[in-house]
Each structure stands twice: as structure tokens, then as C-alpha cells.
Residue frames relative to the residue before (quaternion, step in Angstrom):
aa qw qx qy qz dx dy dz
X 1.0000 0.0000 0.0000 0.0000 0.00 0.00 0.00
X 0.5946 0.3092 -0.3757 0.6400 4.00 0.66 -1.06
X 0.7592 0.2918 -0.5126 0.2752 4.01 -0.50 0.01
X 0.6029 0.5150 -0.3664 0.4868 3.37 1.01 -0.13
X 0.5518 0.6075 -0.3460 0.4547 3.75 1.25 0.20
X 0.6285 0.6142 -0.0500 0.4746 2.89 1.22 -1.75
X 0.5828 0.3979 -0.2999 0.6419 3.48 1.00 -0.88
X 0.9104 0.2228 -0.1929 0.2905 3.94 -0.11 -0.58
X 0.2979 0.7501 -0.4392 0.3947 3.15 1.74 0.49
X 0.7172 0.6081 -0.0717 0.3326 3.23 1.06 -1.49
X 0.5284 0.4773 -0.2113 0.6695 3.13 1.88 -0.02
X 0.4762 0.7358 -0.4235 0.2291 3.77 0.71 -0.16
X 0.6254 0.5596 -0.3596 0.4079 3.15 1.13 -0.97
X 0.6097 0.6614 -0.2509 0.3576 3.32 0.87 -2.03
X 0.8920 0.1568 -0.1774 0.3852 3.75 1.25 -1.32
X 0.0931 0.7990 -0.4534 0.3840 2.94 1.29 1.23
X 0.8306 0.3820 -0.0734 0.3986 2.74 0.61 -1.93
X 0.6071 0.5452 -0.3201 0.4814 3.45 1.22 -0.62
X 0.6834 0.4739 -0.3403 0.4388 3.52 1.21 -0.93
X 0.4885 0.5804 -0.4962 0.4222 4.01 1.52 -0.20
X 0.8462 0.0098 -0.3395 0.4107 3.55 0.36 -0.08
X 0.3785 0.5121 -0.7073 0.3070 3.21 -0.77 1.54
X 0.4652 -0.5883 0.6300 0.2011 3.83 -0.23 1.54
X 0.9481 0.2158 -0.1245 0.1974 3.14 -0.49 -1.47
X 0.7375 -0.4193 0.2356 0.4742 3.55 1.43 1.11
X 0.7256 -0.2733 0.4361 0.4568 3.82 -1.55 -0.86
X 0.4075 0.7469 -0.3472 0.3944 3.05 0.55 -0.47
X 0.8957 0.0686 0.0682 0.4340 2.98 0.23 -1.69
X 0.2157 0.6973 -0.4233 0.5367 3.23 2.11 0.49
X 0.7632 0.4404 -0.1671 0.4424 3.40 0.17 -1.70
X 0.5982 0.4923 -0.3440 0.5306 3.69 1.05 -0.25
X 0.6689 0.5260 -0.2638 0.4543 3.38 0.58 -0.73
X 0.5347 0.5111 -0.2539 0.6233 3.69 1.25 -1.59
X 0.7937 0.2060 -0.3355 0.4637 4.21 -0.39 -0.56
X 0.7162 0.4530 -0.3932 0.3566 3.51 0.56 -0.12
X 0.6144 0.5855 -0.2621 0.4594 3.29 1.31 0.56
X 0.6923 0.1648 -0.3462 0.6113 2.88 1.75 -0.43
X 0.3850 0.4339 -0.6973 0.4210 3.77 0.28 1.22
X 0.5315 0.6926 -0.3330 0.3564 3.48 0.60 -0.99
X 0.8631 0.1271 0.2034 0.4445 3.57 0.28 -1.78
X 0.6334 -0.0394 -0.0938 0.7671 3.87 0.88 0.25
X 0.9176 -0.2957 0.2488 -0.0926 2.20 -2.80 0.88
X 0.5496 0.7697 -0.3025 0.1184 3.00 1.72 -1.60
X 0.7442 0.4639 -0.2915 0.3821 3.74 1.05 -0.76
X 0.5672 0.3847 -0.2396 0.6876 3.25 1.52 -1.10
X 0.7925 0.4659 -0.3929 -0.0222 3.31 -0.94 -0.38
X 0.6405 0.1584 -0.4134 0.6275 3.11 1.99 0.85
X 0.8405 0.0104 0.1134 0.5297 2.97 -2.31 -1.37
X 0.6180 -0.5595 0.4833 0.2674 3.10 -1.62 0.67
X 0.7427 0.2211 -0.1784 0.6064 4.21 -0.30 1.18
X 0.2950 0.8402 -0.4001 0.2168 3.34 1.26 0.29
X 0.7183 0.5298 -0.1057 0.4384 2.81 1.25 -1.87
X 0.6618 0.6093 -0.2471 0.3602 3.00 1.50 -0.74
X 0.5763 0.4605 -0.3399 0.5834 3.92 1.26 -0.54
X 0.7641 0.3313 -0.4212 0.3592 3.48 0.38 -0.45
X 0.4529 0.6748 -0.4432 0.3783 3.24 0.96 0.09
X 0.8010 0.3409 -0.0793 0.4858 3.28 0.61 -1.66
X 0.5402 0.4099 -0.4171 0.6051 3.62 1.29 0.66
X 0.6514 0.4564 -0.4406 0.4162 3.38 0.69 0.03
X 0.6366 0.4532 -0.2807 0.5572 3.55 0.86 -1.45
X 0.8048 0.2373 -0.3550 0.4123 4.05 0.45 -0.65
X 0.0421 0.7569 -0.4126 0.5051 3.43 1.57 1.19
X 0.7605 0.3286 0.0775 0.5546 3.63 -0.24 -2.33
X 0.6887 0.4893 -0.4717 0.2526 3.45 0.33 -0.91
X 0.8039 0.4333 -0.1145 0.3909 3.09 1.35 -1.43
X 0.4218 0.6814 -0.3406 0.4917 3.47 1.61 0.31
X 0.5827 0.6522 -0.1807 0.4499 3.25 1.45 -1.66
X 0.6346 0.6232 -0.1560 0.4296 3.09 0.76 -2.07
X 0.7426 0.4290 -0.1898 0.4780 3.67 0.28 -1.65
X 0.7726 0.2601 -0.4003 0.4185 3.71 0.72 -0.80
X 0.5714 0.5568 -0.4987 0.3388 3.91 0.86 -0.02
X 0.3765 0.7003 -0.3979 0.4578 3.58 1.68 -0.43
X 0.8020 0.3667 -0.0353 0.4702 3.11 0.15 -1.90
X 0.5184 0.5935 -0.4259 0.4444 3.68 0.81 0.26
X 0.6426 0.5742 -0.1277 0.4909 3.17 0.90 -1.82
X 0.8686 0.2281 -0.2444 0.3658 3.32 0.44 -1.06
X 0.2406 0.7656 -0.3890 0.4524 3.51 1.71 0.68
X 0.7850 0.5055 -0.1188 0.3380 3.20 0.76 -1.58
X 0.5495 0.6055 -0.2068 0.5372 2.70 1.82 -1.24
X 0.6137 0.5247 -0.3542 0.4719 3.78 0.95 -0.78
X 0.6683 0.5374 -0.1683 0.4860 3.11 0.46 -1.46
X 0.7741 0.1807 -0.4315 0.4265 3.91 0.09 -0.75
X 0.5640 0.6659 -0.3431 0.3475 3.71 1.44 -0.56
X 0.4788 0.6505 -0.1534 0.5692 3.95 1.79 -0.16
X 0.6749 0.4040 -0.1940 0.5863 3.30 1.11 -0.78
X 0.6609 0.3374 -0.4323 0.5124 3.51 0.56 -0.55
X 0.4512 0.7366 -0.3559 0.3565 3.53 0.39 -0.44
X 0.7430 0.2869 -0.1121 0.5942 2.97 0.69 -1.36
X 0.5536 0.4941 -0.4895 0.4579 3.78 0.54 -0.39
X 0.5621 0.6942 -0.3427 0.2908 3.44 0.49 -1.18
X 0.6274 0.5433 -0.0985 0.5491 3.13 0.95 -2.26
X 0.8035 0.3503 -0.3545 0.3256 3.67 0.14 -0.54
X 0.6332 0.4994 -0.3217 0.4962 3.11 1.46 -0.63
X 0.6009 0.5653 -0.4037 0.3955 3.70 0.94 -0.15
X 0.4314 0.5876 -0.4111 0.5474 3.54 1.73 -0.77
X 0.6287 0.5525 -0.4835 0.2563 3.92 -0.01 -0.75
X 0.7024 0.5212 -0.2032 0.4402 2.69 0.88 -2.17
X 0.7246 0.4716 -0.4667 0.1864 3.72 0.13 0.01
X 0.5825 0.5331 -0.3913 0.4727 3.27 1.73 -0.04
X 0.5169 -0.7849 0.2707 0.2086 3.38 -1.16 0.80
X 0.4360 -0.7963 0.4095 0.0904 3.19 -0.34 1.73
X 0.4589 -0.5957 0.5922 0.2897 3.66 -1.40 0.97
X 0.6303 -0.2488 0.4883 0.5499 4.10 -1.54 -0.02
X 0.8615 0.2398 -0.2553 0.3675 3.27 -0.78 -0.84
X 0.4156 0.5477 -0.5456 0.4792 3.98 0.82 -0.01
X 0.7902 0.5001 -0.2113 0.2842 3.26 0.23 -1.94
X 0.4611 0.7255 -0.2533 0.4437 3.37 1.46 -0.68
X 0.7062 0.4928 -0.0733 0.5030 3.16 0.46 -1.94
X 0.5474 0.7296 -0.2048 0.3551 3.46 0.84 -0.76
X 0.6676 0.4820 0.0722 0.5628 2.45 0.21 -2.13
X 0.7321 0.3961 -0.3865 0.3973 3.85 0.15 -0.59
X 0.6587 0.6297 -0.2635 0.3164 2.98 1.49 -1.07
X 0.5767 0.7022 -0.2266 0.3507 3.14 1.52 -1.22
X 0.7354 0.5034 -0.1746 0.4186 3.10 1.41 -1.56
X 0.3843 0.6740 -0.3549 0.5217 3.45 1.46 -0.54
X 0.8603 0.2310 -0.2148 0.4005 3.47 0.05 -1.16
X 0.5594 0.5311 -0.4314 0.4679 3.51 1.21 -0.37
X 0.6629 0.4572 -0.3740 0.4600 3.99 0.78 -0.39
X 0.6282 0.4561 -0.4117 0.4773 3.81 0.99 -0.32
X 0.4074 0.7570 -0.4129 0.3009 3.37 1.09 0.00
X 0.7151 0.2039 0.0933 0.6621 3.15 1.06 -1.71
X 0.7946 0.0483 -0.1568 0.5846 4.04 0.49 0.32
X 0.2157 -0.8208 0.4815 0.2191 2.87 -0.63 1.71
X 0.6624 -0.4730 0.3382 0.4724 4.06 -1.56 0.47
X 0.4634 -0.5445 0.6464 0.2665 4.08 -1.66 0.51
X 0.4778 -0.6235 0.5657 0.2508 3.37 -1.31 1.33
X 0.4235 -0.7634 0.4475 0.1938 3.23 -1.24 0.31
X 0.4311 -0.6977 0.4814 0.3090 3.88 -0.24 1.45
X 0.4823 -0.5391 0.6673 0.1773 2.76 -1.94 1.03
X 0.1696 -0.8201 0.5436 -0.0558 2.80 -1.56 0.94
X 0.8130 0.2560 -0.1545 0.4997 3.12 1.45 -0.40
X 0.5077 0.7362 -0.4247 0.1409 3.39 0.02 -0.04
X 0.7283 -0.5005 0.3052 0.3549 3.33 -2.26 0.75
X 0.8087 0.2929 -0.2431 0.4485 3.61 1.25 -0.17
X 0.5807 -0.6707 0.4155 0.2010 3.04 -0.65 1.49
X 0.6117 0.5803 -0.2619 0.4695 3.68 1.02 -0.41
X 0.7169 0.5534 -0.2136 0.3662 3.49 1.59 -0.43
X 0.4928 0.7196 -0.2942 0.3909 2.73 1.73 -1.01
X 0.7916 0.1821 -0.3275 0.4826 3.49 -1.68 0.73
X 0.5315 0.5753 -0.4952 0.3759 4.44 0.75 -0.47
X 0.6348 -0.5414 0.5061 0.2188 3.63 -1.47 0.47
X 0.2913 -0.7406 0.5334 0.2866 3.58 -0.79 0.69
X 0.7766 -0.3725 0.3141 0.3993 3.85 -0.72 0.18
X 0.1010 -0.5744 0.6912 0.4267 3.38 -0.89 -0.78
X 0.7027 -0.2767 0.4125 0.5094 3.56 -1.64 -0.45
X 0.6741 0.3250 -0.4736 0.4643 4.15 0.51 -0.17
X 0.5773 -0.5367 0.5118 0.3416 3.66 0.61 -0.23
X 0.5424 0.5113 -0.3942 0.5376 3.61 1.41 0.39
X 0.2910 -0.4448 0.7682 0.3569 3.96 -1.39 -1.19
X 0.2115 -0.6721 0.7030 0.0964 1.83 -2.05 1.44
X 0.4386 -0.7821 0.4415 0.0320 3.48 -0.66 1.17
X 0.4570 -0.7338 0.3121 0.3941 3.56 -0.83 0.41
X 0.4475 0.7038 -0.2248 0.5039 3.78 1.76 0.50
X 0.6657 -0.2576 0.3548 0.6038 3.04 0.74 -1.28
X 0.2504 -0.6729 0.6766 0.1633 4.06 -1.32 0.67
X 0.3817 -0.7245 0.5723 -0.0439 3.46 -1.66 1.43
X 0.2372 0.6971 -0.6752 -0.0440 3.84 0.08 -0.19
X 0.1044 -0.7189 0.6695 0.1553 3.45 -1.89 -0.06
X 0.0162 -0.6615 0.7086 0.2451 3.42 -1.42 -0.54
X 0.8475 -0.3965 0.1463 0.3210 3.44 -1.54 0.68
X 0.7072 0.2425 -0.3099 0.5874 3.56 1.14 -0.09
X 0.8354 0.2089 -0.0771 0.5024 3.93 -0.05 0.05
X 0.2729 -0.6455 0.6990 0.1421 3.52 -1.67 0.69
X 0.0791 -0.7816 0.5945 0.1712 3.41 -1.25 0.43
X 0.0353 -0.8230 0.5651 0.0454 3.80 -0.21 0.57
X 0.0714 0.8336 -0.5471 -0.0255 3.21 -0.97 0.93
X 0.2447 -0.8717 0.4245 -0.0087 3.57 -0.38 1.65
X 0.1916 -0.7149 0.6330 0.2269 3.74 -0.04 0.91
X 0.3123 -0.7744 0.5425 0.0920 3.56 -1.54 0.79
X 0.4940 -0.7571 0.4271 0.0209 3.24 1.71 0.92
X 0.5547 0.5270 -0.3813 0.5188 3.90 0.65 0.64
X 0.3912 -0.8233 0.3812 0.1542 3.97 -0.97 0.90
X 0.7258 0.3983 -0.3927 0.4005 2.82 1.66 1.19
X 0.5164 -0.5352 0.3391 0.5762 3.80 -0.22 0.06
X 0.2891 -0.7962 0.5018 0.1753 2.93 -1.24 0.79
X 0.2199 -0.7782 0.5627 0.1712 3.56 -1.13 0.31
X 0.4580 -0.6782 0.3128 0.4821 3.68 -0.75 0.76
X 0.4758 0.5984 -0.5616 0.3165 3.89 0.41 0.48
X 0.7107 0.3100 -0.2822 0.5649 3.86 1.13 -0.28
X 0.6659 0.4516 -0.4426 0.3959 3.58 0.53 1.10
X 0.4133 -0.6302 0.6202 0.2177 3.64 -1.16 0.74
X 0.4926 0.5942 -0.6304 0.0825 3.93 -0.84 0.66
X 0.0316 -0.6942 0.7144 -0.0826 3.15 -1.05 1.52
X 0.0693 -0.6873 0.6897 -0.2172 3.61 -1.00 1.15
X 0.0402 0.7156 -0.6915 0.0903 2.99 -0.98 1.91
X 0.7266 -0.3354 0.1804 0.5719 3.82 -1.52 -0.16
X 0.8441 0.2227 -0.0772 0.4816 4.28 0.93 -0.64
X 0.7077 0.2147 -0.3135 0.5956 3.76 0.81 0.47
X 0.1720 -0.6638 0.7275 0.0235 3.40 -1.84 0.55
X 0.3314 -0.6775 0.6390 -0.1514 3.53 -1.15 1.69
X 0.5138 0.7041 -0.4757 0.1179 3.69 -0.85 0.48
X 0.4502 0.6556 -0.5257 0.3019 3.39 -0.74 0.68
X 0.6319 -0.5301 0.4904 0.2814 3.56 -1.57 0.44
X 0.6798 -0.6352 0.3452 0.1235 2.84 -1.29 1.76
X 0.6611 0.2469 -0.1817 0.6848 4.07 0.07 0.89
X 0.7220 0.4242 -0.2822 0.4681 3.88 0.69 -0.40
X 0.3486 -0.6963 0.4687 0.4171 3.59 -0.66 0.73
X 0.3114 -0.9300 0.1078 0.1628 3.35 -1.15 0.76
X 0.8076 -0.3874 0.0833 0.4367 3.39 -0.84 1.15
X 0.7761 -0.2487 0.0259 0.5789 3.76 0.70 -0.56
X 0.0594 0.7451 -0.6395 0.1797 3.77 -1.22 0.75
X 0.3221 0.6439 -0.4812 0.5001 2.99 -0.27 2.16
X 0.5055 -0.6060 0.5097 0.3426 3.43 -1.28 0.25
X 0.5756 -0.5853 0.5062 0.2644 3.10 -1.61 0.10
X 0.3412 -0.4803 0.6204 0.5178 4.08 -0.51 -0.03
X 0.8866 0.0012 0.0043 0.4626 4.07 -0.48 -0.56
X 0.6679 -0.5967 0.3949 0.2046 3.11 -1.64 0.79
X 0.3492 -0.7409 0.5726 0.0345 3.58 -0.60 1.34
X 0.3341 -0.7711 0.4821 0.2476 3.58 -0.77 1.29
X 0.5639 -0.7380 0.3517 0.1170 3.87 -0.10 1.62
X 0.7186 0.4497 -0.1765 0.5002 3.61 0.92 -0.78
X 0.7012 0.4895 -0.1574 0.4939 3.71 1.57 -0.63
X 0.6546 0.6188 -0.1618 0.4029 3.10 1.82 -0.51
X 0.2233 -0.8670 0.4397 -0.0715 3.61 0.19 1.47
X 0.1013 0.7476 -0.6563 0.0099 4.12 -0.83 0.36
X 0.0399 0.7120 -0.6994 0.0482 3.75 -1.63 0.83
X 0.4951 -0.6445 0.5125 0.2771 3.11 -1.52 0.69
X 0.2741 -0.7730 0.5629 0.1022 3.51 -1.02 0.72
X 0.7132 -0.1607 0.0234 0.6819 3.80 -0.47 1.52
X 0.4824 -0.6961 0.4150 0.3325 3.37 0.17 0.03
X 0.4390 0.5561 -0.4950 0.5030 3.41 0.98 1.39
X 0.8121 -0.0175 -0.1059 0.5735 3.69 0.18 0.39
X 0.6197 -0.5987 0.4956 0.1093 2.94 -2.05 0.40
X 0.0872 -0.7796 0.6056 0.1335 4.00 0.10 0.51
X 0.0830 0.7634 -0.6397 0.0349 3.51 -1.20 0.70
X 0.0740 0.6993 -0.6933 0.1578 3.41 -1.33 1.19
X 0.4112 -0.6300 0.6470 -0.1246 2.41 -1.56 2.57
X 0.1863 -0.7129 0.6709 0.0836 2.95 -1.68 0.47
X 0.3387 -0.7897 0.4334 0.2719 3.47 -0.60 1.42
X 0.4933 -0.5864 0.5674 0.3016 3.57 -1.48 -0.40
X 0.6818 0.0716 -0.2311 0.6904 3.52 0.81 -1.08
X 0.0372 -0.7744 0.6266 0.0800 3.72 -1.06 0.85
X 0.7008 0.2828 -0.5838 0.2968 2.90 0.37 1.55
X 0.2989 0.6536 -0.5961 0.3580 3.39 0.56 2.08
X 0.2093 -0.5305 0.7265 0.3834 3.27 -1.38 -0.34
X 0.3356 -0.6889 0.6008 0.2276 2.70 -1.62 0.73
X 0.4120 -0.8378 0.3360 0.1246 4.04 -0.72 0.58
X 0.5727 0.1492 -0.1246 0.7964 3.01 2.48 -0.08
X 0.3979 -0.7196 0.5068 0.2588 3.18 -1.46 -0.02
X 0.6052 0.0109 -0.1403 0.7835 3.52 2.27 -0.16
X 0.6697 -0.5160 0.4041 0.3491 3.03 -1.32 0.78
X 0.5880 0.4059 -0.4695 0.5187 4.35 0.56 0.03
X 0.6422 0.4671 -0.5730 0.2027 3.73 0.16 -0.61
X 0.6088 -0.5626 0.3480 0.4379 3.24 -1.19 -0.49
X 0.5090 -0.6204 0.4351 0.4083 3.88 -0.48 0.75
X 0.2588 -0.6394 0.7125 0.1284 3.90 -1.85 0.86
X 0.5006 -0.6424 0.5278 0.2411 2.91 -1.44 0.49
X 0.2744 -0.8789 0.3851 0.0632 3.04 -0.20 1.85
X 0.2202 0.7305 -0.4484 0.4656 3.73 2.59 0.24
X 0.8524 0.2013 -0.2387 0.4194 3.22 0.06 -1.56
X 0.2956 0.7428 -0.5898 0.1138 3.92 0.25 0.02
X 0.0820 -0.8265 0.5431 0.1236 4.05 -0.19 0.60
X 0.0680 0.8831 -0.4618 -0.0480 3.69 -0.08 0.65
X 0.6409 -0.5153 0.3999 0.4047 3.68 -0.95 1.13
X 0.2496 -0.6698 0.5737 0.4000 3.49 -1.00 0.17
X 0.4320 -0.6657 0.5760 0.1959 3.58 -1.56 1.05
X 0.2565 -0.6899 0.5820 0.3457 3.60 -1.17 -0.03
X 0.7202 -0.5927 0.2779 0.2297 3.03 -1.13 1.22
X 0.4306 0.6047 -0.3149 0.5915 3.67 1.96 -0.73
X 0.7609 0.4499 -0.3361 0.3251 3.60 0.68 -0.40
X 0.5551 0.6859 -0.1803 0.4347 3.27 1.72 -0.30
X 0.7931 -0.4445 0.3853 0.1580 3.00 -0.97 0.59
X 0.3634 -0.6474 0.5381 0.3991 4.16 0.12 0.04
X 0.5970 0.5362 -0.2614 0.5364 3.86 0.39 -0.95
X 0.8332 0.0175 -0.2779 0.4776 3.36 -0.46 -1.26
X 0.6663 0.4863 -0.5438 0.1541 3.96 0.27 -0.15
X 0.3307 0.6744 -0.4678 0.4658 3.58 2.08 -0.06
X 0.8254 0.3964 -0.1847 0.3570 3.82 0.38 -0.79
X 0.4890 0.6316 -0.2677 0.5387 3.22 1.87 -0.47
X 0.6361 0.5259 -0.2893 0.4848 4.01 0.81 -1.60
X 0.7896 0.5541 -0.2388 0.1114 3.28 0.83 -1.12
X 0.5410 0.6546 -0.2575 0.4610 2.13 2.26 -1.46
X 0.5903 0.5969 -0.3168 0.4415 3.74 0.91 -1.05
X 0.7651 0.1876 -0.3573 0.5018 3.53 -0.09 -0.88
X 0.5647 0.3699 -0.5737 0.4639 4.11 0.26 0.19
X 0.6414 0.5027 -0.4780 0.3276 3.98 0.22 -0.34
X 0.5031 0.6853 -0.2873 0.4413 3.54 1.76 -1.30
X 0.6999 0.6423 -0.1388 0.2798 3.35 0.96 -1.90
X 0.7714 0.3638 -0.0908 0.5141 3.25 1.25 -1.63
X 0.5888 0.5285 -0.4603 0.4027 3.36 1.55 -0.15
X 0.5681 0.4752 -0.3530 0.5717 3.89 0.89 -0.93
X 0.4598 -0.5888 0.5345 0.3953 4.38 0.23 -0.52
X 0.3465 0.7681 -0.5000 0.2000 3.56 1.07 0.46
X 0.5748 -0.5715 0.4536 0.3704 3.40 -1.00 -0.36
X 0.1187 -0.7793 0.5450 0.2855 3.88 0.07 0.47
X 0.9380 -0.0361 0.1485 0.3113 3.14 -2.22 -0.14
X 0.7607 0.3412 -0.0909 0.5447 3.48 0.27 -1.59
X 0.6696 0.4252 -0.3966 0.4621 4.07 0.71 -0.59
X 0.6523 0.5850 -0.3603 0.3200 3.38 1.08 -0.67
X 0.5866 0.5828 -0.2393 0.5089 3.16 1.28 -1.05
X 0.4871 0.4684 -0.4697 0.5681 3.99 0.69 -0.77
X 0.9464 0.1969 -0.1335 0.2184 3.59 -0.20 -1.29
X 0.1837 0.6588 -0.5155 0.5162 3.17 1.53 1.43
X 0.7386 0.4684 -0.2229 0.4306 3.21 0.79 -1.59
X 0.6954 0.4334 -0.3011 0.4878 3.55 0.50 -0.91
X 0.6340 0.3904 -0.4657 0.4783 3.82 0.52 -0.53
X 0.5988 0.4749 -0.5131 0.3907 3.69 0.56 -0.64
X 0.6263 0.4949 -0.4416 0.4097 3.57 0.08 -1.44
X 0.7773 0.3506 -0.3779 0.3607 3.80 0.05 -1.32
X 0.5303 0.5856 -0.4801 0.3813 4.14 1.08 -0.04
X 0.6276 0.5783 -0.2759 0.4422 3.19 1.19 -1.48
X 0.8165 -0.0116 -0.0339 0.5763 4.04 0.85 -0.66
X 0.2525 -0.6283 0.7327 -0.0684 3.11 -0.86 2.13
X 0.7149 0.3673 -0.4996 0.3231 3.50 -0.06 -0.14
X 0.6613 0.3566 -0.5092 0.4197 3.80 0.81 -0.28
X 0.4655 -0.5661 0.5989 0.3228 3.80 -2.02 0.08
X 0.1080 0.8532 -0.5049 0.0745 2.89 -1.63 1.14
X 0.0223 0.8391 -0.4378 0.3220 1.94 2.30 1.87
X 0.7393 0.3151 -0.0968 0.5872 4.30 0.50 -1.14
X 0.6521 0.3851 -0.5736 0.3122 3.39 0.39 1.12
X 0.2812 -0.8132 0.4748 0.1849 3.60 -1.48 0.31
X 0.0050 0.8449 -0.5303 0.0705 3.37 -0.39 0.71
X 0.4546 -0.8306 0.3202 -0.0298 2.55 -0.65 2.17
């Protein structure tokens, strides 16, 4: 597997660039890629009849399952990583408690503690806008720190390719995934413990790509879930169409490196940048350039006409 990476890593750049002009994504990459080899080698004709076809589908179910294993192994990184941090918070707050604390420290404490021991199992409510310069904002939900809401059910955050929702299930035994209901299709979400009405059931505001979309039980007290968007460059503004809508103005997201993206959306990301680059100097961007490829060809192809009094905009 790492030599069969290695060998095609080394080509990344080359399809970068080829994948910058295809508007319409992989999709139409992958059109281009098979119409080249009908086009230029053998690959359909040149064996057993359906040949082309098993190696195909051993190749693509090849990636599918490579993909698959590292979004697995992503997810459950994070989980390591966000499950480490409390740890350490923990530890630091136990360092407090060993110095000795006046009544009213211990008090104060002690509230604190309970605070966090209730966000455990119910996550905090975002807090409503109230002011603002647009009259259209007023009464929407500020973010949390993921760019999601936290709700009195369960808290969502997202970034431009994926939602993460994590629902505590709020029951006094561990749970196992036989006593839970989660069914998740491209436009509705279902969850909740089995005999318990259930925790959410509803559509989505936008269609979630189904095959990327992954869910585990945590300690066996809640439910982690992670969607995978389709258009990834939206915010989403609910997580089902009943919650209440955030203001997707104030959403502040980390900046990502483009290595972290996706082929698609960073094809659509570069672009947006070098057209933003383009119109700031007064250049032509991406899409003017192309017009005037075309027009300089046509006017090579015919020196005899004048195209001394035309304008082209």
C-alpha cells in the first residue's frame, strides 16, 4: 500500500493542475482521464471482452477502501486527541484543589465543578443576537467556537466540509449500539435509545453525502456523528430544519491548508484566490482569461477579417 502511494504521490502536482481546469469537479476529470485512454491506448480493445471492466472496479474498490480506513482512522484521532485534553484540564484543576481554600473559595468551586459536570450530559444554549446593523440578524444564534449551536439536546459545530454532532443519551446505563435507533439518509436524521422517544428526527436544510458519513458510541454515554457535505463551500445555518437558524455572518473559521482539502473543493478554493489576486491588481481572472484565449485564437485563425472597431468585454 505505502509503495503504491509513493509511486502516485509524485504525480500530484501534474493533477492538480489538470484538475484546475475542470469547472465541473472529478466528475469531469474522470471523463477526460477515460476519454484519453479510448482515445490513445488499447485499454478497451486490447483484451478479453469486460476486461477493462474488473480492473476498473478493483481499482476504484482499491481507493474506496484505503479512503474509507483513513477517514476511520482520522475520526478516531480526534477522538484521542480531544479525549487528552480533558485529561489534562482535569489534572490542572485537581492541582487547585490541593491548595487550601477559604468558605467562599470552596463554594465558588464547587459551583464550578457542577457547571462542568452538567455540560457533560447537556450541552450549553447559544446565545441570541440582539443587536445588530442588520435588521435581518436580529433574534439568529451566535456560533459556538465550532461554528455550530449548542442546543439543549445535543451541540453541532462544522467547517466547510463536514458537521459533527454530538448527542449525550442521558440514560443510567451504558449503552451499547443494540439499544440505539440511528438511521441517516442523504435528507433526514433519526437518533435516540430504543424504548425512549427519540432524541432528534428531522430533515436536514441540505443533502449530506451518505457513503462518507460515519457515527460511534462514546463511553457509552452519547452518540458522536460525522456528516459529510456535498456542496462544501456552504455554511450550513441549522443542523435540521426545526432547530433554530445561526448567524452564518458571524461564523469565524480557522484557516485550513489547502493539503487538507479535498481535490474538488481545493480546485475551487485556488481559484477563488487567484481570481480575488486578479481583480485586486485589475488583472483579468481565470474565466476572462479563457474568453481571451479564445478570441486571440479565432483572430490568428482569420487575418483576413478586421478587428480593429471591435470591443470585447
Amino acid at each position: 500500500m505505502s509503495g503504491d502511494s509513493l509511486q502516485s504521490d509524485q504525480f500530484d502536482t501534474l493533477f492538480l493542475s489538470i484538475a484546475q481546469h475542470h469547472e465541473r469537479g472529478a466528475i469531469q476529470l474522470l471523463d477526460t482521464f477515460v476519454s484519453f485512454l479510448g482515445r490513445k491506448t488499447d485499454f478497451f480493445t486490447g483484451g478479453e471482452e469486460g476486461a477493462w471492466e474488473k480492473l476498473v472496479m478493483s481499482t476504484f474498490r482499491k481507493h474506496e477502501k484505503i479512503c474509507r480506513e483513513k477517514h476511520v482512522s482520522t475520526h478516531r484521532e480526534k477522538r484521542q486527541h480531544e479525549s487528552a485534553s480533558k485529561v489534562e484540564e482535569n489534572k490542572e484543576i485537581k492541582k487547585a484543589e490541593i491548595k487550601e481554600l477559604t468558605d467562599e473559595e470552596a463554594e465558588k468551586l464547587q459551583q464550578q465543578l457542577n457547571s462542568e459536570k452538567s455540560c457533560d450530559t447537556k450541552p450549553n444554549v447559544s446565545e441570541m443576537i440582539e443587536e445588530d446593523e442588520d435588521e435581518s440578524e436580529k433574534g439568529k444564534l451566535r456560533p459556538n467556537t465550532g461554528n455550530g449551536c449548542d442546543l439543549p439536546k445535543y451541540r453541532w459545530t462544522q467547517t466547510l466540509q463536514d458537521i459533527e454532532i454530538r448527542i449525550p443519551l442521558n440514560v443510567d446505563f451504558k449503552v451499547r449500539q443494540k439499544d440505539v435507533i440511528v438511521n441517516i439518509t442523504k435528507k433526514h436524521f433519526t437518533c435516540g435509545v430504543k424504548g425512549h422517544p427519540a432524541i432528534v428526527d428531522d430533515d436536514f436544510p441540505h443533502e449530506i453525502k451518505l457513503e462518507e458519513s460515519t457515527w460511534v458510541i462514546e463511553d457509552g454515554k452519547s452518540i458522536l456523528v460525522n456528516l459529510e457535505k456535498i456542496n462544501k463551500m456552504n455554511w450550513w445555518s441549522k443542523f435540521v430544519v426545526s432547530d433554530p437558524e445561526i448567524s452564518t455572518r458571524k461564523i469565524n473559521p480557522e484557516p485550513s491548508k489547502l493539503s487538507d482539502l479535498d481535490l474538488e473543493t481545493r480546485g475551487m478554493v485556488e481559484k477563488m484566490m487567484y481570481d480575488q489576486r486578479q481583480k485586486e491588481l485589475g488583472l483579468p481572472t481565470s474565466d476572462d482569461q479563457k474568453k481571451q484565449d479564445v478570441i486571440k485564437k479565432f483572430m490568428e485563425q482569420h487575418p483576413e477579417m478586421d478587428f480593429s472597431k471591435c470591443k470585447f468585454n
